[in-house]
C-alpha positions in Angstrom: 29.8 -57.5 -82.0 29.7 -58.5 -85.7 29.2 -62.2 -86.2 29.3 -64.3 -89.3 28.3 -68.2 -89.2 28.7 -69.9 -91.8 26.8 -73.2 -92.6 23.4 -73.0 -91.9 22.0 -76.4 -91.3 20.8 -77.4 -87.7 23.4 -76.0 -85.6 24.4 -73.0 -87.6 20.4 -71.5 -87.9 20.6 -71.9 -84.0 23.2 -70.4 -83.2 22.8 -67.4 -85.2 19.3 -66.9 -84.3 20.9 -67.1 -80.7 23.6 -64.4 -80.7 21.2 -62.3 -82.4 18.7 -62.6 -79.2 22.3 -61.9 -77.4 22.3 -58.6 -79.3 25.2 -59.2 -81.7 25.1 -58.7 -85.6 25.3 -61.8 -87.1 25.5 -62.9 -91.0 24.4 -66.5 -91.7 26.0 -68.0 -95.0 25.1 -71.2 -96.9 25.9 -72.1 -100.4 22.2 -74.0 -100.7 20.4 -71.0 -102.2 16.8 -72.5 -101.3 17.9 -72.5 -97.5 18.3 -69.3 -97.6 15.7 -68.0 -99.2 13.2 -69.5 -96.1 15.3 -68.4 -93.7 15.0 -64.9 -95.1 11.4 -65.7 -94.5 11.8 -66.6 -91.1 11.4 -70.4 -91.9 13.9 -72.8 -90.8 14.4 -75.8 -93.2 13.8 -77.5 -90.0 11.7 -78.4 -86.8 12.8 -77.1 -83.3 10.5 -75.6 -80.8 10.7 -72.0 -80.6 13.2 -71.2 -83.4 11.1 -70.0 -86.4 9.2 -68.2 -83.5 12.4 -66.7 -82.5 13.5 -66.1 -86.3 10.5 -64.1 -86.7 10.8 -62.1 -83.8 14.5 -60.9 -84.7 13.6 -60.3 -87.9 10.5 -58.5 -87.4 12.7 -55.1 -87.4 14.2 -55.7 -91.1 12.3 -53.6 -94.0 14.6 -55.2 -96.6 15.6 -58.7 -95.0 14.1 -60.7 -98.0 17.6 -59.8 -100.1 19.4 -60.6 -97.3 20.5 -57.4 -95.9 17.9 -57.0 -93.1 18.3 -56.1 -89.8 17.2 -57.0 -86.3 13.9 -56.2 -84.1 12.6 -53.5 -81.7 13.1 -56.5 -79.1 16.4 -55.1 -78.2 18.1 -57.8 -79.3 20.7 -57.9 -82.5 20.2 -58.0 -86.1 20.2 -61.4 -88.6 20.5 -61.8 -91.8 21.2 -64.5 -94.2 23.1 -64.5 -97.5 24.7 -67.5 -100.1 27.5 -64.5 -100.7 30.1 -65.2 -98.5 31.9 -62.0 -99.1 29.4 -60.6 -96.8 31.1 -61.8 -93.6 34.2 -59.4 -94.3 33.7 -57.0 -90.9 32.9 -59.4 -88.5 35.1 -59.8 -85.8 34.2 -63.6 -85.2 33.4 -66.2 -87.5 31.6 -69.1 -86.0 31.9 -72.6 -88.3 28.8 -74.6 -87.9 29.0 -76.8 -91.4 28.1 -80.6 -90.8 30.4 -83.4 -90.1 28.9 -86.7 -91.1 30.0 -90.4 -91.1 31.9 -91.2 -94.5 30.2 -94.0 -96.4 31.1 -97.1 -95.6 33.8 -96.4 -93.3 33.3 -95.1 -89.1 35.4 -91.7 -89.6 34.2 -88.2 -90.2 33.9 -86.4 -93.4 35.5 -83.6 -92.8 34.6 -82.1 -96.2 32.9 -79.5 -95.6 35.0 -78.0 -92.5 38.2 -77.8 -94.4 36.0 -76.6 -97.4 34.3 -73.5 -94.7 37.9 -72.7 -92.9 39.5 -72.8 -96.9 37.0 -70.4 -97.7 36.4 -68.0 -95.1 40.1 -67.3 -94.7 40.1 -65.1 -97.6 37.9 -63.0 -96.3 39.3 -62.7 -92.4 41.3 -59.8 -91.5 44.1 -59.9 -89.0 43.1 -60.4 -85.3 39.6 -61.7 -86.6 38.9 -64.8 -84.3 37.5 -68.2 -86.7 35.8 -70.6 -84.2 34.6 -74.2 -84.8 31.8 -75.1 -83.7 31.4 -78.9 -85.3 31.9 -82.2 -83.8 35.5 -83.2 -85.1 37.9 -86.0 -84.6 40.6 -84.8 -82.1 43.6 -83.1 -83.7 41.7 -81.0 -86.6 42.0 -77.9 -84.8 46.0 -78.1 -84.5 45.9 -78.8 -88.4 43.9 -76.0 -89.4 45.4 -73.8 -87.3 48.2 -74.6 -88.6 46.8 -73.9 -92.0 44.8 -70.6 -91.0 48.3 -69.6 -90.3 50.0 -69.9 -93.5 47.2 -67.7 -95.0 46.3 -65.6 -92.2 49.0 -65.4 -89.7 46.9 -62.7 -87.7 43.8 -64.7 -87.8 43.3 -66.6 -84.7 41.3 -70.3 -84.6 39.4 -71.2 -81.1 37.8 -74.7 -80.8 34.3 -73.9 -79.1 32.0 -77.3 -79.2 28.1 -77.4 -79.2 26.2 -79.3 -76.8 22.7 -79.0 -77.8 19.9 -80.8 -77.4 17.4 -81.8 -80.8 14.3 -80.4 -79.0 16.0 -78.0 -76.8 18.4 -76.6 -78.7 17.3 -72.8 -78.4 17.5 -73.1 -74.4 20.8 -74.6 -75.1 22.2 -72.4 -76.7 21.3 -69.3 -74.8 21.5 -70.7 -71.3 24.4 -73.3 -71.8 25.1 -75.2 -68.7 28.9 -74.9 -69.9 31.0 -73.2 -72.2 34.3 -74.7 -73.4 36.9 -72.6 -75.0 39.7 -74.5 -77.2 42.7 -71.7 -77.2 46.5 -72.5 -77.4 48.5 -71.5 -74.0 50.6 -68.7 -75.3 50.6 -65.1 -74.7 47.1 -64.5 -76.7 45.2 -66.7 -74.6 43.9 -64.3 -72.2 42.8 -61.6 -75.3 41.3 -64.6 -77.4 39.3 -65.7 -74.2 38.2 -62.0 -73.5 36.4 -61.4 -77.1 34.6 -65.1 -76.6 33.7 -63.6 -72.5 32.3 -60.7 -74.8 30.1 -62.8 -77.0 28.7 -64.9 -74.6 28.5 -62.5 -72.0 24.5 -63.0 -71.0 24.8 -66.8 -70.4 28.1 -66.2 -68.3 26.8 -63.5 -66.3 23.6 -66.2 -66.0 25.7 -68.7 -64.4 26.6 -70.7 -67.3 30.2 -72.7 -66.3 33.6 -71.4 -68.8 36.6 -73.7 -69.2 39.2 -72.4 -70.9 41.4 -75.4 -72.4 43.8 -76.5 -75.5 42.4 -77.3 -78.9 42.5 -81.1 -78.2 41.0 -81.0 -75.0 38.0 -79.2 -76.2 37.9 -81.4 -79.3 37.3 -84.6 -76.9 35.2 -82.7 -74.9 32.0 -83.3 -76.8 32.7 -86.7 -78.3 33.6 -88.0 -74.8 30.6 -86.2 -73.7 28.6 -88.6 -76.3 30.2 -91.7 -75.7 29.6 -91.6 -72.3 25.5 -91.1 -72.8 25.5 -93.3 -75.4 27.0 -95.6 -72.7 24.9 -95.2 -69.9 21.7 -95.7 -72.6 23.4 -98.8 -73.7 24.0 -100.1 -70.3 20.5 -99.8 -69.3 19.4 -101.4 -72.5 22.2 -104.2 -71.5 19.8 -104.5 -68.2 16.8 -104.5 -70.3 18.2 -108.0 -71.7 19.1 -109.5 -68.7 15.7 -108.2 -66.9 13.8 -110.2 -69.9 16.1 -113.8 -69.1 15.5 -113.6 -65.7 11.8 -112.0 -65.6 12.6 -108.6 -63.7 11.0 -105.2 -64.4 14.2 -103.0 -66.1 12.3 -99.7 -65.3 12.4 -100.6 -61.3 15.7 -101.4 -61.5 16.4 -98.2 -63.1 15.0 -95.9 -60.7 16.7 -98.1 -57.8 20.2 -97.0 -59.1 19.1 -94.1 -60.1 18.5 -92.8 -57.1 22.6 -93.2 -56.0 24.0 -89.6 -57.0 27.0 -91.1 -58.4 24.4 -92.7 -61.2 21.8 -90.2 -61.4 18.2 -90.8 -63.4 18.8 -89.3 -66.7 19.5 -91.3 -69.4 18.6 -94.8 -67.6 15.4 -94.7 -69.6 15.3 -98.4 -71.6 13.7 -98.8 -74.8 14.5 -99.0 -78.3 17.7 -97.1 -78.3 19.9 -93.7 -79.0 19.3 -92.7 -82.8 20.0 -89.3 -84.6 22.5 -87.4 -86.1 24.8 -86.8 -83.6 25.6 -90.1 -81.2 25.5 -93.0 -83.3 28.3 -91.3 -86.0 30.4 -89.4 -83.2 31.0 -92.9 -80.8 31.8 -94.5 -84.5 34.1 -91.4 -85.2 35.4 -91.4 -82.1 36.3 -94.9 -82.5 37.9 -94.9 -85.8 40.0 -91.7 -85.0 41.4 -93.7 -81.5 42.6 -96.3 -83.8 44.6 -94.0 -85.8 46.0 -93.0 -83.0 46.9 -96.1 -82.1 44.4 -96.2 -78.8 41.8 -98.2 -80.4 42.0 -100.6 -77.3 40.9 -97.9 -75.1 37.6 -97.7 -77.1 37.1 -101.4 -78.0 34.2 -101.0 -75.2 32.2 -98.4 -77.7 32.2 -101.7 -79.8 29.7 -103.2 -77.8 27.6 -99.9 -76.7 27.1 -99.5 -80.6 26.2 -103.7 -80.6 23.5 -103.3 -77.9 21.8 -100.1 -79.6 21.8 -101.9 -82.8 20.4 -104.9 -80.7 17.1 -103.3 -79.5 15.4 -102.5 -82.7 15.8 -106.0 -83.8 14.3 -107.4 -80.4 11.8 -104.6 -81.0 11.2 -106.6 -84.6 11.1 -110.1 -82.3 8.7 -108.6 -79.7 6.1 -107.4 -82.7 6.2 -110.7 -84.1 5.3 -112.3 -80.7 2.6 -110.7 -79.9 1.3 -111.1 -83.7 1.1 -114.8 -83.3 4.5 -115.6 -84.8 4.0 -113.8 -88.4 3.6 -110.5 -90.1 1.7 -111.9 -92.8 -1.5 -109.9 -93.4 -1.2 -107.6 -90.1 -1.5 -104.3 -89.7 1.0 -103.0 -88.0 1.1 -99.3 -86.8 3.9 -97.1 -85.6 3.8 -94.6 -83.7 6.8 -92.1 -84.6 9.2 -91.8 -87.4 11.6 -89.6 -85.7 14.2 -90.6 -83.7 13.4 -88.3 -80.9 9.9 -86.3 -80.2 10.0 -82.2 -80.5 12.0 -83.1 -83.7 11.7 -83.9 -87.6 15.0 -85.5 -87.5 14.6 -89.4 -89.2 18.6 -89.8 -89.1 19.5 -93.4 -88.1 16.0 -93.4 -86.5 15.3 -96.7 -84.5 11.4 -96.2 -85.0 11.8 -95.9 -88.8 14.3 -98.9 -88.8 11.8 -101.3 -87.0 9.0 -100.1 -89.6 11.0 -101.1 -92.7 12.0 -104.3 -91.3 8.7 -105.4 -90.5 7.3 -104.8 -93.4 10.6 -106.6 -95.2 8.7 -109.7 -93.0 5.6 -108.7 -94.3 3.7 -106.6 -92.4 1.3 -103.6 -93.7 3.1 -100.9 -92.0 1.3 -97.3 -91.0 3.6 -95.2 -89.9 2.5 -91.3 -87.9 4.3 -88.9 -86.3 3.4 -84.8 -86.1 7.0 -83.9 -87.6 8.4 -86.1 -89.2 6.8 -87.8 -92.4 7.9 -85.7 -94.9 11.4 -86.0 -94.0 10.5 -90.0 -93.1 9.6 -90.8 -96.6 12.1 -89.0 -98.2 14.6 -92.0 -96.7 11.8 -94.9 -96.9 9.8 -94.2 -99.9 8.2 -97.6 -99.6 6.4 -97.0 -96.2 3.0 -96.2 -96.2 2.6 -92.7 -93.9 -0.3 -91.2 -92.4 -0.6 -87.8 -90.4 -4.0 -88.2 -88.6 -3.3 -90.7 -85.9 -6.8 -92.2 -85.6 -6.8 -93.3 -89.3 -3.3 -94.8 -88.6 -4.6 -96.6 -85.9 -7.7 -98.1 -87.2 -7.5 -101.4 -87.9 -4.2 -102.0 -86.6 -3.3 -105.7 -85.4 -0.7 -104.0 -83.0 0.5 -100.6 -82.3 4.3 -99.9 -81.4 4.9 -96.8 -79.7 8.4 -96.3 -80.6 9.1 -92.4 -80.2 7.3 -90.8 -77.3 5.6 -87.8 -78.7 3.4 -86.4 -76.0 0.3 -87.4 -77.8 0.9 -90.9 -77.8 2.1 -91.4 -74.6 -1.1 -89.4 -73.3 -3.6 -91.7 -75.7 -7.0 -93.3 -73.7 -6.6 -96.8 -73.9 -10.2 -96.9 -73.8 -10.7 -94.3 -76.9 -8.1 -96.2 -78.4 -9.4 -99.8 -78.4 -12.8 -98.8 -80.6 -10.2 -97.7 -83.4 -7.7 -100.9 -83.4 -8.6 -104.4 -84.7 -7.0 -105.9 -82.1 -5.8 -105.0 -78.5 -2.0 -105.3 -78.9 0.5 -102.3 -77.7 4.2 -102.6 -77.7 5.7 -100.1 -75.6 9.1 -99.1 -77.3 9.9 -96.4 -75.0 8.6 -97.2 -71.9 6.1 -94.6 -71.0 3.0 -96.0 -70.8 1.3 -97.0 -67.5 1.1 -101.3 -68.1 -1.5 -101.6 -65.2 -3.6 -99.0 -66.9 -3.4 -100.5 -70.9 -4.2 -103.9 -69.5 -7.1 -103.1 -67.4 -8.8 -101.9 -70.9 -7.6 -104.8 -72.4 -5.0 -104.6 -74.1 -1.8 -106.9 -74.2 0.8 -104.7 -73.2 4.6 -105.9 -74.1 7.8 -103.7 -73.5 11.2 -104.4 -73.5 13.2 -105.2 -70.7 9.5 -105.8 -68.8 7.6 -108.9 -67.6 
């Protein structure tokens, strides 16, 4: 099938590179002209594992995909292209929205800008029976409005609600082995034909086992916010835990896996630690919170309130714990960090906790060193004022303490040992819980988490 996406930030450059390895014929369009020029080059503006690998690959085929009107490998998969001229998706039969919805300044809501600039643009260039599908995390009821728009322009055009779940790090295996599918269609007499061509795109993962649910547009719309809140709850819980476990002098990561192992709790995302960051959780619970209120169901996610509070809470305790162990001042320590982005197997410093922590320390001041293998560039873009440094041993050297706040494999795999002859002194404050205590103090070192004796 022919595919346009348009927007081609983190979720669009996925998911066309995606239903190109599906075999489809997919257009990318973005208005930033630089974007596009690497991504006709196989570079995404971006880090994700696999995905300028997978890029490549696609375009290998292409004699001519540098202007944009290249075409896909010998892998058997489809062809990709990219292009700023979005006159170029006229043909396609779907047009996947992908454009970015971020939290309006100074206020909790979306900006939804850029959708109802993407869905006003496209829809001069749909013809009738062309499907238009968002893909962006929205407050619930914007699919019945720009349906309801679409109409007026294109009363042949048909709008589906189709929400991303992926995963910064994993978004490639998300996307082509989804462990569901959710398809946002109004109940009338289309239903079953609309479903059919979205059946026919994602017909690999389907046939792989991945879960469909067919629903209305509001349904699907809570779908992934709801989704968020709810991990963004259980993280905060734990975190919750992590306080109480300090008052009363109990070990947060036991008590973890103790209710983890009840099925009705489940493991995953019980991890304690410094807290959710990103692009995606912090500004969709606040979203979702400010679009209940204009519903006028902001009591039924007062609760989020709190979840947001804890996070928030962590980093400063984080701040508090450093200062601790540093003999109750910053003043002339080194202080390094380990990680500037929010989550490792990503460049993505949005609302980052580890970045936070850094800048506030060194507001008390600290001399602050921050490392990470991904993220610097992008890390002092947003805090000009920290000093950055790639090569972790120089980082490390002479360092009065080291935070690990995001757990990149090579820090939570560093030889205490190894690491001791580079350090001033032997201070590590484990931000993410990872690091075996037993071990770091038997070399040692002082070892302080949170949430930990």
């Amino acid at each position: 099938m022919k595919i346009s996406v348009i927007g081609c930030g983190y979720l669009g450059v996925v998911h066309a590179a995606c239903m190109a390895r599906l075999g489809h014929d997919v257009v990318g369009v973005d208005v930033d002209e630089r974007k596009i020029a690497a991504l006709q080059s196989a570079a995404a503006p971006f880090y994700e594992p696999g995905l300028n690998e997978l890029l490549a690959d696609i375009q290998a085929g292409g004699s001519d995909h540098g202007a944009g009107t290249g075409t896909g490998s010998g892998t058997g998969a489809g062809s990709l292209r990219f292009t700023t001229d979005l006159a170029r998706i006229t043909g396609a039969r779907a047009h996947f929205v992908c454009v970015g919805t971020p939290q309006r300044k100074g206020e909790n809501a979306a900006d939804l800008r850029y959708v109802d600039a993407a869905f006003a643009s496209a829809a001069a260039y749909l013809a009738p029976g062309d499907l238009i599908i968002g893909k962006s995390t929205v407050p619930v009821g914007t699919a019945g409005r720009l349906a309801e728009d679409l109409h007026r322009i294109v009363p042949d055009a048909r709008l589906v609600w189709n929400p991303e779940f992926l995963r910064e790090g994993h978004a490639v295996t998300d996307t082509l082995q989804p462990d569901r599918l959710v398809y946002g269609i109004p109940d009338d007499e289309q239903r079953e034909t609309t479903a059919a061509v979205l059946d026919e795109i994602y017909a690999a993962p389907l046939t792989g086992g991945s879960a469909r649910l067919v629903t209305d547009y509001t349904t699907a719309e809570l779908v992934k916010t709801a989704a968020n809140s709810f991990l963004a709850t259980k993280i905060s819980f734990i975190n919750a835990m992590a306080e109480l476990c300090e008052a009363a002098g109990a070990d947060v990561t036991e008590l973890a896996d103790a209710i983890g192992l009840d099925d009705r709790i489940g493991r995953k995302f019980l991890n304690a630690g410094l807290g959710f960051g990103g692009g995606c959780l912090p500004k969709d619970i606040r979203a979702f919170m400010a679009r209940a209120g204009e519903l006028g169901a902001d009591q039924a996610l007062t609760f989020l309130r709190e979840v947001d509070a804890i996070n928030m809470r962590r980093r400063i305790r984080m701040v508090e714990l450093a200062r601790e162990v540093c003999d109750g001042s910053f003043l002339g320590r080194t202080i390094t960090v380990l990680g500037a982005a929010f989550k490792p197997e990503s460049d993505d410093v949005r609302d980052s906790p580890a970045l936070n922590v850094a800048a506030q320390i060194q507001l008390q001041g600290g001399n602050v060193v921050v490392t990470d293998p991904r993220a610097l560039a992008n890390a002092e873009h947003r805090f000009p004022d920290l000093q950055y440094e790639a090569d972790v041993a120089i980082a490390l050297t002479g360092a009065d303490a080291v935070l690990l706040l995001t757990e990149w494999k090579q820090y939570t795999d560093l030889d205490p040992e190894k690491t001791a002859t580079l350090v001033r002194t032997r201070r590590i404050l484990d931000g993410r819980n990872v690091l075996d205590p037993a071990t770091w103090r038997a070399a040692g070192w002082t070892y302080r988490a949170l949430g930990r004796p």
